[in-house]
py3Dmol code that shows the C-alpha trace and the ligand (Angstrom):
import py3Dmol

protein = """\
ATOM      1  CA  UNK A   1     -19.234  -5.135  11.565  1.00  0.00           C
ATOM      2  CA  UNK A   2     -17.734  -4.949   8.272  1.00  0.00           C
ATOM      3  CA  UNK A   3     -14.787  -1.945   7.833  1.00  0.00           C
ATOM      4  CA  UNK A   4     -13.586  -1.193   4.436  1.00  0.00           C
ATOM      5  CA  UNK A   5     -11.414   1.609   3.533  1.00  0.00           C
ATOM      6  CA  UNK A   6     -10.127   3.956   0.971  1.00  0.00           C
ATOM      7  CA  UNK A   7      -6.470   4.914   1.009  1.00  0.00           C
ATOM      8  CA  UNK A   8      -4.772   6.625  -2.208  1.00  0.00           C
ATOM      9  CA  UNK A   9      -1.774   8.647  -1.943  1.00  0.00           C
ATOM     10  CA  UNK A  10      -1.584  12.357  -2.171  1.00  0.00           C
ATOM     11  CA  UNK A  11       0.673  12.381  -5.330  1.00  0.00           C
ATOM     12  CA  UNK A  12      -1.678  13.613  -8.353  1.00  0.00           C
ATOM     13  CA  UNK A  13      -5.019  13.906  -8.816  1.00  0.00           C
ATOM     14  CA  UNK A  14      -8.294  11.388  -8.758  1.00  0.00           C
ATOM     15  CA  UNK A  15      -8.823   9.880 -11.819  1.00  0.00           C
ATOM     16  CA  UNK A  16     -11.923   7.324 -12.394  1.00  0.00           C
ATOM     17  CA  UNK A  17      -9.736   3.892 -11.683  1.00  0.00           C
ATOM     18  CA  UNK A  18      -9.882   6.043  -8.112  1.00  0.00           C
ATOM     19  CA  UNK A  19     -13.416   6.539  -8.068  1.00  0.00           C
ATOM     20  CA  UNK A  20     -14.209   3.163  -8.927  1.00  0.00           C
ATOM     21  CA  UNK A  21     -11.791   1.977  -6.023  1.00  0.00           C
ATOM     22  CA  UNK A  22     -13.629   4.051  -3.354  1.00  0.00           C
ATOM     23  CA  UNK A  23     -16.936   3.368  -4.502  1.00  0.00           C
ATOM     24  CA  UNK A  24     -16.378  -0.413  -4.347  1.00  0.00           C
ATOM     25  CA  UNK A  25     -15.270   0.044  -0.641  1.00  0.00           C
ATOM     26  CA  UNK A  26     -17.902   2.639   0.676  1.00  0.00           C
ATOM     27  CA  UNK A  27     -20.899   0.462  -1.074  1.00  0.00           C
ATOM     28  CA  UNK A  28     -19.358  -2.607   0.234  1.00  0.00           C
ATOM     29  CA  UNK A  29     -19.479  -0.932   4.015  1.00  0.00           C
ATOM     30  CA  UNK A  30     -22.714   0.818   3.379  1.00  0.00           C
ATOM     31  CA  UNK A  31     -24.269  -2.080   1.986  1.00  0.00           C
ATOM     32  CA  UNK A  32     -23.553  -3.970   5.464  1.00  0.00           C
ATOM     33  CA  UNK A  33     -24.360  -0.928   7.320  1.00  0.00           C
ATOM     34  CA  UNK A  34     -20.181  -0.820   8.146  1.00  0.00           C
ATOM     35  CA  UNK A  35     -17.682   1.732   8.320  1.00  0.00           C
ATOM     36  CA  UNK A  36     -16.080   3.365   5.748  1.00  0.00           C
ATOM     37  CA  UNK A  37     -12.831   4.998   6.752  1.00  0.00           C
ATOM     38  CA  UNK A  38     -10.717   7.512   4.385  1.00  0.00           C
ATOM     39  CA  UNK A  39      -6.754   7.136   4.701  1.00  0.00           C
ATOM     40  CA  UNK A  40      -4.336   9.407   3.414  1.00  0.00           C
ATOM     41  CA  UNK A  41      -1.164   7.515   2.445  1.00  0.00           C
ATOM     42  CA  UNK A  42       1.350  10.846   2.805  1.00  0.00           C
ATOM     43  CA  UNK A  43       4.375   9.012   3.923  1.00  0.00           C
ATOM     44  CA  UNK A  44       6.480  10.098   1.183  1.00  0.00           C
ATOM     45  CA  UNK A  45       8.056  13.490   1.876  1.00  0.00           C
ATOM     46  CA  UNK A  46       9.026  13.908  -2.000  1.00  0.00           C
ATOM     47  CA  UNK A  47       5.660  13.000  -3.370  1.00  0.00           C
ATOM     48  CA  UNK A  48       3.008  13.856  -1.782  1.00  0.00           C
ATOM     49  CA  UNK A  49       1.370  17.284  -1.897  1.00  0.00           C
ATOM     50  CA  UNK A  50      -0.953  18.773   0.541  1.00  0.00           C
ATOM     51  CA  UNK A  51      -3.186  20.238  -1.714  1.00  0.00           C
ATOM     52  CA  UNK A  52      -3.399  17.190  -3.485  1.00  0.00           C
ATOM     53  CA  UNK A  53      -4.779  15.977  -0.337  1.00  0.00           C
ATOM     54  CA  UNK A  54      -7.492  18.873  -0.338  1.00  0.00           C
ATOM     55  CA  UNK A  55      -8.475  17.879  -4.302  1.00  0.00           C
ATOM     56  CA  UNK A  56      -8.669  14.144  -3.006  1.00  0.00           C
ATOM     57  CA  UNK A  57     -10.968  15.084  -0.253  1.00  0.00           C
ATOM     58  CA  UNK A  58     -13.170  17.609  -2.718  1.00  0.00           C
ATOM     59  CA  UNK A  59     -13.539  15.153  -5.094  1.00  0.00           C
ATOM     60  CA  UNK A  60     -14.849  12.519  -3.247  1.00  0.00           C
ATOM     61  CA  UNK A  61     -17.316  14.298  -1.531  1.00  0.00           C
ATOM     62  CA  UNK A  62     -18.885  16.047  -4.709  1.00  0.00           C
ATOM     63  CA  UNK A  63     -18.938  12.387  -5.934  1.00  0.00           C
ATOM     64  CA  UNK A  64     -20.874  11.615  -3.124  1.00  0.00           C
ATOM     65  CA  UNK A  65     -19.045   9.599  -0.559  1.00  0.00           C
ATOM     66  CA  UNK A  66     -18.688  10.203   3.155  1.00  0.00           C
ATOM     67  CA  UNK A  67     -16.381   8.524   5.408  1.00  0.00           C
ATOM     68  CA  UNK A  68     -16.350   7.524   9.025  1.00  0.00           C
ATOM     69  CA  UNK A  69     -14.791   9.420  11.672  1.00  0.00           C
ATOM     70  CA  UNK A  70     -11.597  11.412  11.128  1.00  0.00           C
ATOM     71  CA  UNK A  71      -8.835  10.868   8.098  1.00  0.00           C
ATOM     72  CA  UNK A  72      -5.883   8.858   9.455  1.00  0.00           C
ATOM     73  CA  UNK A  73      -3.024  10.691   7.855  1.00  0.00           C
ATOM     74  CA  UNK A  74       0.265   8.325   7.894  1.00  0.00           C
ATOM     75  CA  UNK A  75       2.234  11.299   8.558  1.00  0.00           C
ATOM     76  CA  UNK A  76       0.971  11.872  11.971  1.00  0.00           C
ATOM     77  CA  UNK A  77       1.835   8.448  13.025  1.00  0.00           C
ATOM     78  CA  UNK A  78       5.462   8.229  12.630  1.00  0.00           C
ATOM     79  CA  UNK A  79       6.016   6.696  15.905  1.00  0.00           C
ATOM     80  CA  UNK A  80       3.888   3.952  15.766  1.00  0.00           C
ATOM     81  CA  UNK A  81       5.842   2.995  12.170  1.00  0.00           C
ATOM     82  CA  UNK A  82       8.973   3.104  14.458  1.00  0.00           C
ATOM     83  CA  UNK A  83       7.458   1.204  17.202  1.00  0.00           C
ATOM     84  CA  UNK A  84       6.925  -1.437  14.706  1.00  0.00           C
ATOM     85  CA  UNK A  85       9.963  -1.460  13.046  1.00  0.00           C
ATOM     86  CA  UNK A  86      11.848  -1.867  16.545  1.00  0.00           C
ATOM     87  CA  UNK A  87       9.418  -4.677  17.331  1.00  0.00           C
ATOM     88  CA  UNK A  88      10.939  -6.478  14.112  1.00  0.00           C
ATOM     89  CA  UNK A  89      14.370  -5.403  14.642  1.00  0.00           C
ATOM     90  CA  UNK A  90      14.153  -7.267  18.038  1.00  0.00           C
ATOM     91  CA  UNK A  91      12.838 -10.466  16.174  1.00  0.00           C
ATOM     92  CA  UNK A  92      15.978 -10.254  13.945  1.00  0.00           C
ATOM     93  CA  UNK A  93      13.572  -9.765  11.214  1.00  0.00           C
ATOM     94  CA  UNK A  94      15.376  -6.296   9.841  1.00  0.00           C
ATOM     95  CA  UNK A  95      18.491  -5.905   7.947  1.00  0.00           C
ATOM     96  CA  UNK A  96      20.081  -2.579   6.851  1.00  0.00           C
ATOM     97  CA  UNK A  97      20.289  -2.400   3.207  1.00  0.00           C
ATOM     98  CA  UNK A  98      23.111   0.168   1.843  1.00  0.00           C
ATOM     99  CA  UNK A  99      22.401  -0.532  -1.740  1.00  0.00           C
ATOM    100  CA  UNK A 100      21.142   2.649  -4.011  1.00  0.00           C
ATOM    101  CA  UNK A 101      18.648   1.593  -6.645  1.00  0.00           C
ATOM    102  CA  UNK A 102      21.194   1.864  -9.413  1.00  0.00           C
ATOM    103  CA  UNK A 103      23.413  -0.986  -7.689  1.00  0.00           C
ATOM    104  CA  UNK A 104      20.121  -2.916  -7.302  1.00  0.00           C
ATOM    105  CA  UNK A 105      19.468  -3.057 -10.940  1.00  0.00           C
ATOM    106  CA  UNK A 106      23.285  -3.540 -11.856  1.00  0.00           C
ATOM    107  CA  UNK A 107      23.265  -7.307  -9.846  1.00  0.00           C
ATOM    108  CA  UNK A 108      23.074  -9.567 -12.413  1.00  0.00           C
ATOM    109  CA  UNK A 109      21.798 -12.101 -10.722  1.00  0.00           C
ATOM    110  CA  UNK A 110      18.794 -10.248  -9.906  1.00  0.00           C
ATOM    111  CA  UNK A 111      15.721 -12.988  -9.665  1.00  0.00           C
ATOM    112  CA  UNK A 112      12.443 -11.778 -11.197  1.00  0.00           C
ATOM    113  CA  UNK A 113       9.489 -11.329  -9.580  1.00  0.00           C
ATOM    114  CA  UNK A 114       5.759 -11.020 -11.208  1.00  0.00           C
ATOM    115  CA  UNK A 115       6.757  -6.688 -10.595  1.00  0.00           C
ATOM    116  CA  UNK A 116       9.918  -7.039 -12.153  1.00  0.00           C
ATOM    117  CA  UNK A 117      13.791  -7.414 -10.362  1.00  0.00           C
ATOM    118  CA  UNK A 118      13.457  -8.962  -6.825  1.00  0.00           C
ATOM    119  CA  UNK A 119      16.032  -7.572  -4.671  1.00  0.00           C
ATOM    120  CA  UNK A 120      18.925 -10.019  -4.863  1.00  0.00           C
ATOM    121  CA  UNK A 121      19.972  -9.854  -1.100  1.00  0.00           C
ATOM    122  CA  UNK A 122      23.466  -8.427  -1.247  1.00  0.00           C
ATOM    123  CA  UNK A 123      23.448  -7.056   2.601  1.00  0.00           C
ATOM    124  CA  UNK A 124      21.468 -10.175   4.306  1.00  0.00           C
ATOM    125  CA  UNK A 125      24.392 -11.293   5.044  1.00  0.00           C
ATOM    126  CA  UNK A 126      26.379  -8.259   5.604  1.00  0.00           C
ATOM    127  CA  UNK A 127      28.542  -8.757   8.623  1.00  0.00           C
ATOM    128  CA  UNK A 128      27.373  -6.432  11.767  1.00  0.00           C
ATOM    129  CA  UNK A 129      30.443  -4.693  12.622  1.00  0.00           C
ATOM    130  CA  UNK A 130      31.235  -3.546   8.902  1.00  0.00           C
ATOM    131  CA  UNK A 131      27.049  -2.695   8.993  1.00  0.00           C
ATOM    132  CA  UNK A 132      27.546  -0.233  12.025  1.00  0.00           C
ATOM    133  CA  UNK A 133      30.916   0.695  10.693  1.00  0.00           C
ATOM    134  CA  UNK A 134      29.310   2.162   7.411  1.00  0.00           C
ATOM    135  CA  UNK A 135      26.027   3.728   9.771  1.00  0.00           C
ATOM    136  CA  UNK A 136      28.438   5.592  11.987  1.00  0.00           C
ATOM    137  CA  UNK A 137      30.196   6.611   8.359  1.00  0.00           C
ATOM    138  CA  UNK A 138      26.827   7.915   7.372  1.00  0.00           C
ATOM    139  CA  UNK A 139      26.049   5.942   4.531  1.00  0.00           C
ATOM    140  CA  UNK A 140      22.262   5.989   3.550  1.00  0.00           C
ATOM    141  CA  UNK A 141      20.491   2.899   4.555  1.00  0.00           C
ATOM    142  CA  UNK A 142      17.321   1.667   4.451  1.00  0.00           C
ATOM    143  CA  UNK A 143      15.380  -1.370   6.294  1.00  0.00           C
ATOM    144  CA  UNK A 144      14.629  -4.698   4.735  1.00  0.00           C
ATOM    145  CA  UNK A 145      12.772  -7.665   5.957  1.00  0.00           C
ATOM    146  CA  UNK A 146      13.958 -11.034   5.978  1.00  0.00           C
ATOM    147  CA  UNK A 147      11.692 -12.585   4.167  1.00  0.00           C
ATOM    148  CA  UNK A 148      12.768 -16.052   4.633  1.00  0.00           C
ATOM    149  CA  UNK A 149      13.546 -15.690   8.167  1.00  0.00           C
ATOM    150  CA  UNK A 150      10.000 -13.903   8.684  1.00  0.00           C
ATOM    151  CA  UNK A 151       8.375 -17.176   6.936  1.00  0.00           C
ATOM    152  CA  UNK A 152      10.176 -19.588   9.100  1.00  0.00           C
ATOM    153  CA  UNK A 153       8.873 -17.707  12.186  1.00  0.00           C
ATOM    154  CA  UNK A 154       5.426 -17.258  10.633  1.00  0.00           C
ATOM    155  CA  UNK A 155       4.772 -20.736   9.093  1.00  0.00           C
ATOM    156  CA  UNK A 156       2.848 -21.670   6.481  1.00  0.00           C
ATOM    157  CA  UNK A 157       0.039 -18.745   5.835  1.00  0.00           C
ATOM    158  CA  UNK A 158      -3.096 -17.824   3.678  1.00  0.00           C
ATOM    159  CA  UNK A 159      -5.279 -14.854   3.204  1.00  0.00           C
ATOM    160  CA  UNK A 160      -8.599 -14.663   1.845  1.00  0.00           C
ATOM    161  CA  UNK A 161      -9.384 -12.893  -1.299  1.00  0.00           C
ATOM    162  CA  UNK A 162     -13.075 -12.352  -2.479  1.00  0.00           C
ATOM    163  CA  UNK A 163     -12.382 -13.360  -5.780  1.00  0.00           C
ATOM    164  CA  UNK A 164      -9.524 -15.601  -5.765  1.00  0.00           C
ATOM    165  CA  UNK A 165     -10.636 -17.822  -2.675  1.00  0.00           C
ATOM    166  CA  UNK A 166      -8.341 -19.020   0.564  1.00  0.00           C
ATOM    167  CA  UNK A 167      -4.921 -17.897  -1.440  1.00  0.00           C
ATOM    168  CA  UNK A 168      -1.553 -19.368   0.096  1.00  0.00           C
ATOM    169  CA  UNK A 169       1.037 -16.794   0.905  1.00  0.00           C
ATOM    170  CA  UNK A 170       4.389 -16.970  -1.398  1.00  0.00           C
ATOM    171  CA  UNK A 171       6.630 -15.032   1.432  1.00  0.00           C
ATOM    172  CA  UNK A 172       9.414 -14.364  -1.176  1.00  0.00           C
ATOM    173  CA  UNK A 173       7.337 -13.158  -4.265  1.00  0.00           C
ATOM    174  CA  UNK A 174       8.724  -9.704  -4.152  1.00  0.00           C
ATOM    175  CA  UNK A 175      11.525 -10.262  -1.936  1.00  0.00           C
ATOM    176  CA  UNK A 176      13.047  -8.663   0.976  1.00  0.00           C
ATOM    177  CA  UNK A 177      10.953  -5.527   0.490  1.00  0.00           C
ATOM    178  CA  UNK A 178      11.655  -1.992   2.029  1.00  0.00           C
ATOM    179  CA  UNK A 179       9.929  -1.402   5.389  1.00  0.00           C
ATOM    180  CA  UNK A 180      11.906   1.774   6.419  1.00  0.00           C
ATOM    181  CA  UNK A 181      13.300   3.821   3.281  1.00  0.00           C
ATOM    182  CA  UNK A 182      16.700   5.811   3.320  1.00  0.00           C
ATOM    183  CA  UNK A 183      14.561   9.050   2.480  1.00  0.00           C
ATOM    184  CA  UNK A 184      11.390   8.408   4.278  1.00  0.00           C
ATOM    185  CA  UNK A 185      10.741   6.736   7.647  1.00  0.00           C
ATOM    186  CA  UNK A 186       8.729   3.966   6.603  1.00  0.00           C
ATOM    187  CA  UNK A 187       7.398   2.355   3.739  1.00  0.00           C
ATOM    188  CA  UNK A 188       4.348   1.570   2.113  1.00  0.00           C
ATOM    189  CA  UNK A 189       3.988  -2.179   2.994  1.00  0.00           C
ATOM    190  CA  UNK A 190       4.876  -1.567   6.757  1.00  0.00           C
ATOM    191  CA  UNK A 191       2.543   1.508   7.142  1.00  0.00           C
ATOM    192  CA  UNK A 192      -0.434  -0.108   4.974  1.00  0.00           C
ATOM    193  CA  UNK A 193      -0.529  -3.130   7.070  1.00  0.00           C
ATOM    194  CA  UNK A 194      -0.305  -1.674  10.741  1.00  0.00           C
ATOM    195  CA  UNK A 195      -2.449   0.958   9.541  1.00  0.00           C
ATOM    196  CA  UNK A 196      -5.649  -1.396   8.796  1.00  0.00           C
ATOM    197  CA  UNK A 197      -4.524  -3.225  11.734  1.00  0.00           C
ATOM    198  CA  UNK A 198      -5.203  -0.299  14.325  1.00  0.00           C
ATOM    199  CA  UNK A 199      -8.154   1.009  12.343  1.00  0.00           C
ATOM    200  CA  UNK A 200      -9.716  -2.195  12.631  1.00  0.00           C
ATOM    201  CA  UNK A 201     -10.345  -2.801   8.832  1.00  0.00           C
ATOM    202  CA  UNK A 202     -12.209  -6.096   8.796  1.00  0.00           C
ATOM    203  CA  UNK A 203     -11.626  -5.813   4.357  1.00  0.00           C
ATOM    204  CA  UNK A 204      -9.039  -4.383   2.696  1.00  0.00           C
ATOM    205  CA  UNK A 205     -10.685  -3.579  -0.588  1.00  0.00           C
ATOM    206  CA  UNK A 206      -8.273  -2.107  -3.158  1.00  0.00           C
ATOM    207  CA  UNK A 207      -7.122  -2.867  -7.532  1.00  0.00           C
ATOM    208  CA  UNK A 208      -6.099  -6.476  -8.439  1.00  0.00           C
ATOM    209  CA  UNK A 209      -2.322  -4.144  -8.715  1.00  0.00           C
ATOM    210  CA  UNK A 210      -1.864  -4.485  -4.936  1.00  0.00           C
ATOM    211  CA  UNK A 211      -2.500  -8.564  -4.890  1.00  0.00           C
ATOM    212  CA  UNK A 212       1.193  -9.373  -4.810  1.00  0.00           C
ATOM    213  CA  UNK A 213       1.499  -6.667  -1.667  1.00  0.00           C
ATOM    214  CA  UNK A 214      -0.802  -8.902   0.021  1.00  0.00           C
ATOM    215  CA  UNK A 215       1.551 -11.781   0.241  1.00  0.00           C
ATOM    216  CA  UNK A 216       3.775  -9.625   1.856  1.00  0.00           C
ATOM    217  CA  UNK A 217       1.388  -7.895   3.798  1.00  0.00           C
ATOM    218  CA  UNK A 218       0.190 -11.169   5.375  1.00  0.00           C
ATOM    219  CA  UNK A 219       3.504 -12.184   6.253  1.00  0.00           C
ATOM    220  CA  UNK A 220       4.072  -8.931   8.151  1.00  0.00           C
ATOM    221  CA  UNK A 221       0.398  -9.244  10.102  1.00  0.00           C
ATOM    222  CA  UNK A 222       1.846 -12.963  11.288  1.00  0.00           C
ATOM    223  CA  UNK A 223       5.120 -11.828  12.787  1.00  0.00           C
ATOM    224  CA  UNK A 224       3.489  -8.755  14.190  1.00  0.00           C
ATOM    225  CA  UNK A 225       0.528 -10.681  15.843  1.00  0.00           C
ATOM    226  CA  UNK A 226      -1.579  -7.902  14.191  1.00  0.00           C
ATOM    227  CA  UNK A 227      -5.587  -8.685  12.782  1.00  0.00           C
ATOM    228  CA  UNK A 228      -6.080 -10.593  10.065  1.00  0.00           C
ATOM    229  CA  UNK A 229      -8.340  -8.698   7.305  1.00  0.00           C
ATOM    230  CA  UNK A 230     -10.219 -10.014   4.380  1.00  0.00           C
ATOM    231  CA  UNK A 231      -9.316  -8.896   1.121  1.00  0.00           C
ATOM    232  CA  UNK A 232     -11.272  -8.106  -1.869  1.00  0.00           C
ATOM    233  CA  UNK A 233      -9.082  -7.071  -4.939  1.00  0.00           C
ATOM    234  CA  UNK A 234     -11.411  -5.594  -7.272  1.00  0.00           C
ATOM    235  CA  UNK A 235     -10.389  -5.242 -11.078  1.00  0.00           C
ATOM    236  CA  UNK A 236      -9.255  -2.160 -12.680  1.00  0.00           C
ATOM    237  CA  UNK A 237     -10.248   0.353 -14.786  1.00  0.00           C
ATOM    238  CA  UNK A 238      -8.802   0.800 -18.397  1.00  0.00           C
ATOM    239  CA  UNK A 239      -8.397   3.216 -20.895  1.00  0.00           C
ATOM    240  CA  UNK A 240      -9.430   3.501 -24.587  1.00  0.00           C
ATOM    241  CA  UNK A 241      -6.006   1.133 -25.425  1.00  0.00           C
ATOM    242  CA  UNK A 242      -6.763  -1.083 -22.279  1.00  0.00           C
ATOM    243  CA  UNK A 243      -4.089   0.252 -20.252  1.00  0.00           C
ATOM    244  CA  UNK A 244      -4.519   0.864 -16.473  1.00  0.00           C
ATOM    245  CA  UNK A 245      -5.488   4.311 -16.504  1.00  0.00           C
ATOM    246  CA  UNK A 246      -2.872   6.984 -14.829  1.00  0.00           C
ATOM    247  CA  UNK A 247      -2.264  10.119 -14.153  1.00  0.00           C
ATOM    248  CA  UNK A 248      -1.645  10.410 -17.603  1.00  0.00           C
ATOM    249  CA  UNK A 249      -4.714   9.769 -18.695  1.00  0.00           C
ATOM    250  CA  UNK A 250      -5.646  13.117 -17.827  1.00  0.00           C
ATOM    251  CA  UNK A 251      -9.433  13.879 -19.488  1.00  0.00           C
ATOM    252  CA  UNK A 252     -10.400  11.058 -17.138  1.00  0.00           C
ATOM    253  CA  UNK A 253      -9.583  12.690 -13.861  1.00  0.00           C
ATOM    254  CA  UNK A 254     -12.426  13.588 -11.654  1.00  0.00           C
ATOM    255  CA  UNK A 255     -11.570  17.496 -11.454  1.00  0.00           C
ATOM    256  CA  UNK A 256     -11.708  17.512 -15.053  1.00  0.00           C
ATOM    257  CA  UNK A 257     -14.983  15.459 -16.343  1.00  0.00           C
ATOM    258  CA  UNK A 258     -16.647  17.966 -13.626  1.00  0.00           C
ATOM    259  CA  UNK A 259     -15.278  20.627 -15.220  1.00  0.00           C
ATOM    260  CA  UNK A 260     -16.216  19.728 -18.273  1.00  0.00           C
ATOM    261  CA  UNK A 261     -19.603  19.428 -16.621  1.00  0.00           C
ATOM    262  CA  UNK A 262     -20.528  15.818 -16.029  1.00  0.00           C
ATOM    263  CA  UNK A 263     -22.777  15.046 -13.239  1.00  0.00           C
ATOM    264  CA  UNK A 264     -21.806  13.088 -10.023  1.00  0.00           C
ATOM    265  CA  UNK A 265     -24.166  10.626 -11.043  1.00  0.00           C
ATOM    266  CA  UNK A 266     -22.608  10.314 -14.793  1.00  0.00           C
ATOM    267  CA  UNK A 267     -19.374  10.398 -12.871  1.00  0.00           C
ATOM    268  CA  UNK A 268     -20.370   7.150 -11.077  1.00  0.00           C
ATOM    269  CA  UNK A 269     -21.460   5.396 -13.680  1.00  0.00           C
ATOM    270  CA  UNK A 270     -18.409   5.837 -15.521  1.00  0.00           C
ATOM    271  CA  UNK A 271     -16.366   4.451 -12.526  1.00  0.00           C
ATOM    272  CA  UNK A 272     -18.815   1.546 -12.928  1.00  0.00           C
ATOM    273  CA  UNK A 273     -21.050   2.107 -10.123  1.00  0.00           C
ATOM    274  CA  UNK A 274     -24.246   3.671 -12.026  1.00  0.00           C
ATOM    275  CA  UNK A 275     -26.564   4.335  -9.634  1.00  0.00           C
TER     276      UNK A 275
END
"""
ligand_1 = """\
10
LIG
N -1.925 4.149 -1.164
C -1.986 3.075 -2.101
C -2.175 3.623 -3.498
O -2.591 4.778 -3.643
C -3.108 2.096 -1.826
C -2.906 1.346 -0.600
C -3.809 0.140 -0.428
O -4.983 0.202 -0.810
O -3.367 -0.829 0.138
O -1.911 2.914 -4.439
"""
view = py3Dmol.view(width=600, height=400)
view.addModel(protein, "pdb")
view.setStyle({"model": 0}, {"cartoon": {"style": "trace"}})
view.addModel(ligand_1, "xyz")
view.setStyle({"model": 1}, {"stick": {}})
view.zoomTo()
view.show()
């Protein structure tokens, strides 16, 4: 049975790049008689607002979708995030990372990635007794993987992608990425991918923004042993200058082209999806 899934982040409100994202997943599921599960991605303390949350939950429903079962709220799952992360630490996959961002962008010899500076790995090799020394100190750290160490245990890999075919996985493309933050407990790649893992998402439908994350998301399903989803990465909605539309782009928010009184059905059809 096909599972798809919508998963946006309590951090502003829905605009129509949203509504087109969860109306791609819920027809896809409907469509196929699936499931269509609603996720709320809250594992940023400093971000994410809980009435946010309710706005996100009343605006999909006067749009017309329904969801499957509960909302998984990432929040309420911290300990499976750390079970994870101690699962990785035990496969030497996990390296404590002391840099702040401003050191990050001050290395030089920063290599570029396709979403800009890949982290350059100043603490892979960080010896272990002046890591621990520095933890017991109290200096902020956060987690990162090894990417190269988690490709060598992984071997070569591919995922599938609706629209780009059997895609081979580039383990390195955006580096030794964050799975455990300095000011939050885990990150978005680590929670993203165990979370469609245990909610049995069979495809991960989401904006052609979040292909890169898939590489890395791939690479963390291999090491973890977890389900292996398809993907489709749909294309995204742009404004009047053909930008990606944003919270800036305020007029187009959900909230407010209901205010203004558009219809649910007008609302859909401007997301793409007329009925
Ligand atoms: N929470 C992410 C966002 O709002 C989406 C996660 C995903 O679809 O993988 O951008």
């Amino acid at each position: 049975m096909i599972v798809t899934r919508f998963a946006p982040s309590p951090t502003g409100l829905l605009h129509l790049g949203h509504a087109h994202s969860a109306l791609f997943g819920w027809r896809k599921a409907r469509a196929a008689a699936g499931r269509f599960l609603l996720r709320i991605e809250d594992i940023d303390p400093s971000r994410c607002r809980p009435d946010f949350e309710s706005a996100i939950l009343r605006d999909l429903a006067w749009l017309g979708l329904d969801w499957d079962g509960t909302v998984r709220r990432q929040s309420e799952h911290l300990a499976e995030y750390r079970a994870a992360l101690d699962r990785l630490s035990g496969l030497g996959l996990l390296y404590p990372c002391f840099c702040s961002r401003k050191d990050i962008a001050a290395a030089v010899s920063a290599p570029h990635g396709p979403e800009g500076p890949v982290y350059p790995g100043t603490c892979r090799g960080l010896a272990p007794e002046i890591a621990e020394a520095r933890k017991a100190k109290g200096d902020p750290y956060a987690l990162r993987l090894d990417s190269a160490k988690a490709a060598l245990l992984a071997g070569p890999l591919t995922f599938a992608d609706e629209r780009e075919g059997e895609t081979p996985v580039r383990p390195g493309l955006l580096g030794d990425v964050v799975l455990a933050r300095r000011d939050a407990p885990a990150s978005y790649h680590l929670c993203v991918t165990l979370d469609d893992h245990l909610q049995g998402v069979t495809v991960v439908t989401r904006g052609l923004d979040l292909f890169h994350a898939t590489h890395v998301q791939r690479l963390i399903q291999a090491v973890l042993g977890l389900n292996i989803p398809r993907y489709a990465h749909h294309l995204l909605l742009t404004n009047a200058a053909g930008e990606r539309l944003s919270k800036r782009d305020g007029a187009l928010g959900l909230a407010a082209l209901r205010d203004a009184g558009r219809s649910a059905a007008e609302v859909r059809a401007l997301a793409g999806f007329p009925d």
